[in-house]
N, C-alpha and C positions, 0 to 999 in steps of 0.2 A: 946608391943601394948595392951592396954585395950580394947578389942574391944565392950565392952556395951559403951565406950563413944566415940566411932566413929561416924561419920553422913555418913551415906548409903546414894546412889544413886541409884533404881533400874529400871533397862531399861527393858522394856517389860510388855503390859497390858493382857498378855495371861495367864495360868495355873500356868508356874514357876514362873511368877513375880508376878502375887497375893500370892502365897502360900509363895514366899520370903517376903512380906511384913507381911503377918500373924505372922512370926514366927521372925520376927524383929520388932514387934506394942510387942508383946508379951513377947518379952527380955528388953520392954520401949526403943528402940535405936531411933535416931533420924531419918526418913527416908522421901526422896520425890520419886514420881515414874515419869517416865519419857516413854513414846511412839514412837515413829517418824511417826504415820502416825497420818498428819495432820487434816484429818477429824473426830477424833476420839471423841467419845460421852460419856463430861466427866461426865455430868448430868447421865446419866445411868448408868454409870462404879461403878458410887458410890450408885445407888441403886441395882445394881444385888450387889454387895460386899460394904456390909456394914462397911468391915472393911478399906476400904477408907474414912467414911466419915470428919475423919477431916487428911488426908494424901494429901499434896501438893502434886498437878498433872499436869504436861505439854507434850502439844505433836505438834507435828511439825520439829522446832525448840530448841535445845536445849541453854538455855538461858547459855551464858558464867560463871556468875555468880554462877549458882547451879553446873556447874563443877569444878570450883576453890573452892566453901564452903563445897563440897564435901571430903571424906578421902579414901571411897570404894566404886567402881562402880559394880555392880552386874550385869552382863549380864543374859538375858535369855539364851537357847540354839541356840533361831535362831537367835540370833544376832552376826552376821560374827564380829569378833575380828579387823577388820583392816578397822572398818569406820572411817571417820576423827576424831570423836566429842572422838571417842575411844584411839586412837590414840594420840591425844592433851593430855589427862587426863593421858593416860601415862608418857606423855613429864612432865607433873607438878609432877609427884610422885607420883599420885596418882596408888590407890592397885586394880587391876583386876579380881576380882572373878567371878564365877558363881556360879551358884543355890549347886550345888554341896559341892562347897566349902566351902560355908555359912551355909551350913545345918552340914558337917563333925565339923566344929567348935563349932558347940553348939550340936551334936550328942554323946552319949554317946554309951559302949561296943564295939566290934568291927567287922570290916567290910569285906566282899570278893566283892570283885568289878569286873566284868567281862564286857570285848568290845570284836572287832573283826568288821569285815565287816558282816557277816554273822554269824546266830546261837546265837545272844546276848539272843535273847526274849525266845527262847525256854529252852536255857539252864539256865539262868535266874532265871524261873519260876521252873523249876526240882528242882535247887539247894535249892530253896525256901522252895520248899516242904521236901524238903531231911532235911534242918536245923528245918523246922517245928516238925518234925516227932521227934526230938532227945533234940530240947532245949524246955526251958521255954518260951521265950520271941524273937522272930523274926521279922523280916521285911522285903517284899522286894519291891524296889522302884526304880529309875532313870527312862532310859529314855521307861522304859517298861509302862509308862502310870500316876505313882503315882511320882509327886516329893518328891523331898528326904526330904525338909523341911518341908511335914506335915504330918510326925510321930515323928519329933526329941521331941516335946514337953512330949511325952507319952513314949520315952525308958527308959530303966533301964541298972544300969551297965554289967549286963548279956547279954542286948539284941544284939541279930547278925541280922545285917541290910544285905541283899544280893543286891546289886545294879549292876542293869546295865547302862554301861557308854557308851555315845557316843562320838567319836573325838571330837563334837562343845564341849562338858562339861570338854574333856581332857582339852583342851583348856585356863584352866581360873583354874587350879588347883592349890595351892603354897602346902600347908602342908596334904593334902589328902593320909592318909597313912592306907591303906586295908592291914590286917593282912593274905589275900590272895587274888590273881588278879588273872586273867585270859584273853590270849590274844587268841583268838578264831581261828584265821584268818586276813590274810591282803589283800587284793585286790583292786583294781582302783573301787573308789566312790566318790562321793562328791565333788569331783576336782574344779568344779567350786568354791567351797566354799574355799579350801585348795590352789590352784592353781597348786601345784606341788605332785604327786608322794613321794616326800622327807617329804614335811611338815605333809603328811596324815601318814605316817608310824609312826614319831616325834610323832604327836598330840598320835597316838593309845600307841605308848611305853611309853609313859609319864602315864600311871597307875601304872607301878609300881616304877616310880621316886627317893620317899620316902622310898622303901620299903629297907630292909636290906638282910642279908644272915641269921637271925633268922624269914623271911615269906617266904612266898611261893608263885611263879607265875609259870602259868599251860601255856605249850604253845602248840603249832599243829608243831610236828616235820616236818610233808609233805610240809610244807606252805614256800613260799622261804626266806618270811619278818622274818615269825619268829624263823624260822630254826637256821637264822643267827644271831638272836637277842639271843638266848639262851648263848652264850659263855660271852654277854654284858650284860647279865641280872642283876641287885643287888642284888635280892632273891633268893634263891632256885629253882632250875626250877624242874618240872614235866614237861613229855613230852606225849603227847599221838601220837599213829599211827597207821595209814589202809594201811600202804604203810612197813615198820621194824620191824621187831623182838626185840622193847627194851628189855635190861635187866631189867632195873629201871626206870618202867613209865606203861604207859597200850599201849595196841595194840588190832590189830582186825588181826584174821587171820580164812580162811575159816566157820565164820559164831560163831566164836567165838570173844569175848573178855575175853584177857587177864592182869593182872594185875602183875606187877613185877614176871613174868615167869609164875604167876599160873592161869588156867581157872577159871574164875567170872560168865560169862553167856552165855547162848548163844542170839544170837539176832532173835532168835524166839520167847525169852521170853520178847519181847519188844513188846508194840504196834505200838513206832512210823516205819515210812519207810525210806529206802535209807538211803547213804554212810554219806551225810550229819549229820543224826539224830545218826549215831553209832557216830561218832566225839563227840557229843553233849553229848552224854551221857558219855565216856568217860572222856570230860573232869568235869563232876558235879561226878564223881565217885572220881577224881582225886584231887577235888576243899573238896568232903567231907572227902578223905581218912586225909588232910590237917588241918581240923576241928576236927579231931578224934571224927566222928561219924560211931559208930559200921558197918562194913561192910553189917551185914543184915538188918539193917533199912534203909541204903542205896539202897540193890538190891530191898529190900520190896514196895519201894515209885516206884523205876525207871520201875516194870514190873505193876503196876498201873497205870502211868503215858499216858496222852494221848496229842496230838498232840496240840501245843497251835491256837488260832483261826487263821486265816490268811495263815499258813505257813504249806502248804502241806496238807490242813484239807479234808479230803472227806467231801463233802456235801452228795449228794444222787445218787440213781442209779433211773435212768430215761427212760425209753421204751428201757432198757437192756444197758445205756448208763450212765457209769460212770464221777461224777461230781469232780472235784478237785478244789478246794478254794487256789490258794499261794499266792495272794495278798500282800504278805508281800517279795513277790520276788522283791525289790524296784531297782537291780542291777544284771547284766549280773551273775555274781558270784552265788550269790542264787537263780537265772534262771536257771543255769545249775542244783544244785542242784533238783531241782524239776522236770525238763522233766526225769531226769537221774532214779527218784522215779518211771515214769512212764514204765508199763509193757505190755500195750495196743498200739495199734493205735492212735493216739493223735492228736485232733483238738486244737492248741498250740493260745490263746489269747498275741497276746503282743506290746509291743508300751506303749506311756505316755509322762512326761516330760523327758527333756532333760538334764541331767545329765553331759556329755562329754563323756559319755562311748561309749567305741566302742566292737560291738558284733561280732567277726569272734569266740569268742572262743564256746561263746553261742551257736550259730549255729550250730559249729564244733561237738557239743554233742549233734545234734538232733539222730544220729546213726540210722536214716533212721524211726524213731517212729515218724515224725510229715507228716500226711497226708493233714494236711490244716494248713496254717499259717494265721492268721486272726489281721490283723495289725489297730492300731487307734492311737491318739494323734500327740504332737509334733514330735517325731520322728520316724514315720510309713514309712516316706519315706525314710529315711536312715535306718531302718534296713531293709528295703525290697530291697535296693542297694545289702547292702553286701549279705541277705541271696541266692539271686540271683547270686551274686558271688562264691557263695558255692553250686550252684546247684539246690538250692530249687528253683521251680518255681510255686508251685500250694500257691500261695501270695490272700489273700482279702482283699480290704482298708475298713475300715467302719470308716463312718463321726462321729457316738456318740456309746458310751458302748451297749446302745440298740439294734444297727444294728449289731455290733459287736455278740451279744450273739445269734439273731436272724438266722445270717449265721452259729453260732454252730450248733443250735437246728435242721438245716432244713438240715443239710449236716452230722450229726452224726447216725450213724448208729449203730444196736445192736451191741457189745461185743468193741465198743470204747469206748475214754476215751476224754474230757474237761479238760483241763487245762487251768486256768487263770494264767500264770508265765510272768508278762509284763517286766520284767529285766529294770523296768522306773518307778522312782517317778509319784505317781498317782496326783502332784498340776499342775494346769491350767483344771481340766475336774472333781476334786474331790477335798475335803478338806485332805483330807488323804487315806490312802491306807486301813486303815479299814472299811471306807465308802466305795468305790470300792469294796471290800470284801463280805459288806452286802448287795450291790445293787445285787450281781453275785450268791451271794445266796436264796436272793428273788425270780429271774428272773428263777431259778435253782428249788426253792421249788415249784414253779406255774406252772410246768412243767407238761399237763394232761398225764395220761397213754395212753391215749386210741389212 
């Protein structure tokens, strides 16, 4: 397949599908973009992005027509794989990509791509810096914020792209082949999107698909998904653990980590916190040992390295009352991470949309640190069933984020701790979990001494 003379189709007027269009206007490919939401303002879309102005635009309705003249369908990330119009364009033969996979095809030098339920952003962004510190030419992008296809125009054959991948971009992969993966973690997310259990595990192992027994994929030995995934692996696996003694892999044991039998650091010489962040770091130890980047410009980056925003970030200490930011706690899983970080008293934020998760395990780890449970959104009412179930009773409903912080501020007392860890997608009450983040930090920095 030549693919400069294919005709793209790309779905989605948001971040990835303009930044697909850019770097497909750019390769001269033939493309139209396509929306589904009907009220969409297409007069504007082509003034904020100029690089629509002579790019066929529809939205609504996708017109029969441009699916059949079509060769490749480009999905955004949020667009669930198994809508009809998706579906149909399958049935004709036609080729299902995502943002990802369009970008790997015209991307040059190569790639370590890491998922997981939990730990993607942090670890991420470490390994980023780790490759920064040792090559010429890097990058890192997915779904940490930067799409992947707008730096393909600007790589070289040296450059090492570090990408974090989500299941929706697993999703829409064919030839996407990282010269190192890393699978984080697996735990119940998204389900709504995936429907099953089965298909979210799939979507996550499908990073290292492509990969052979000359790459390398890094997995979490403790984790039961990928425990088991290790024997099925096609690459090389690396194992990390806080729970085993590897021989051949890294581990964590009383306050150390170690690395194929020998002590590397200890995790004082870390800034980040908690059991989660030793994982993380591990595995970008494990991801660079892979890289063959010298093991001291490794440690050298990781004991510099500070907490990424969102996820476990101390905000400030306020009338003796410690503030914590997880915002990025989007699932019961890296909820528990983060109360677990907690070594105070803790007035616990949580609640949001609804996901399908169910939190008995979340709770199971408040270990008697949560003094006030302060619940909001769509599913306030169902975590305050179950926490109730589990014994917790001292429960507050708050109608908006505001009331919500309000009941911190006036119920937290000197040598406690705040935690925002909602273990719930922050859409229906925020645009994203980073806005949630920064409203919790405002409301946190305004906070008078006196």
């Amino acid at each position: 397949m030549k693919v400069l003379e294919q005709s793209f189709l790309v779905v989605g007027a948001g971040k990835s599908g303009i930044a697909a269009i850019t770097l497909l206007k750019e390769k001269q490919c033939s493309v139209r973009l396509y929306d589904g939401k009907a009220d969409l303002d297409i007069a504007q879309l082509r003034v904020t992005y100029p690089v629509l102005a002579d790019v066929e635009i529809a939205c609504g309705e996708l017109r029969t027509s441009w699916m059949e003249e079509a060769d490749i369908l480009v999905l955004s990330p949020g667009v669930p794989t198994d809508l009809p119009f998706v579906e149909h364009m399958r049935e004709l033969g036609k080729r299902i990509w995502g943002e990802i996979e369009l970008a790997y095809t015209f991307g040059k030098g190569e790639v370590i791509a890491i998922t997981g339920t939990n730990g993607k952003t942090t670890t991420t962004t470490l390994v980023g810096q780790i490759m920064e510190a040792h090559f010429a030419h890097t990058d890192v992008v997915g779904n940490i914020g930067i799409p992947y296809t707008t730096v393909v125009s600007r790589q070289e054959e040296d450059t090492v792209t570090t990408a974090e991948i989500s299941s929706f971009q697993l999703e829409t992969i064919e030839k996407f082949h990282p010269k190192v993966s890393a699978i984080l973690n697996i735990t119940p997310d998204h389900l709504n999107r995936h429907h099953t259990m089965e298909n979210y595990v799939k979507a996550k192992e499908a990073i290292c698909s492509n990969q052979t027994k000359e790459d390398v994929c890094v997995l979490n030995y403790d984790n039961t998904y990928t425990h088991a995934f290790i024997k099925e692996c096609p690459a090389k696996v690396i194992a990390f653990s806080t729970k085993e003694e590897l021989e051949d892999g890294y581990y964590y044991k009383d306050g150390i980590i170690y690395g194929h039998g020998k002590a590397i650091m200890k995790e004082t010489d870390m800034n980040l916190v908690g059991l989660c962040n030793i994982e993380n770091v591990m595995a970008a130890l494990a991801i660079a040992e892979a890289m063959e980047v010298p093991l001291e410009t490794t440690l050298a980056v990781i004991r510099t390295f500070k907490a990424v925003e969102h996820r476990i970030e101390f905000v400030a200490t306020k009338r003796g009352v410690d503030y914590y930011n997880d915002s990025k706690g989007t699932n019961p899983d890296a909820a528990i991470q983060g109360i677990r970080a907690m070594t105070k008293p803790t007035i616990l934020i949580g609640g949001g949309y609804d996901k399908g998760s169910e939190y008995d395990e979340w709770i199971e780890n408040f270990d008697g640190k949560v003094k006030l449970f302060v619940l909001l959104g769509q599913t306030k009412e169902k975590i305050a069933n179950c926490a109730r179930k589990h014994g917790i009773t001292n429960i507050r409903m708050a109608e908006t984020f505001e009331e919500a912080m309000d009941i911190c501020i006036e119920n937290a007392k000197e040598g406690d701790a705040v935690l925002l860890s909602p273990a719930c997608a922050s859409w229906g009450m925020f645009k994203c979990y980073e806005e949630r983040g920064e409203i919790f930090k405002t409301i946190v920095n305004a906070i008078r001494e006196n």
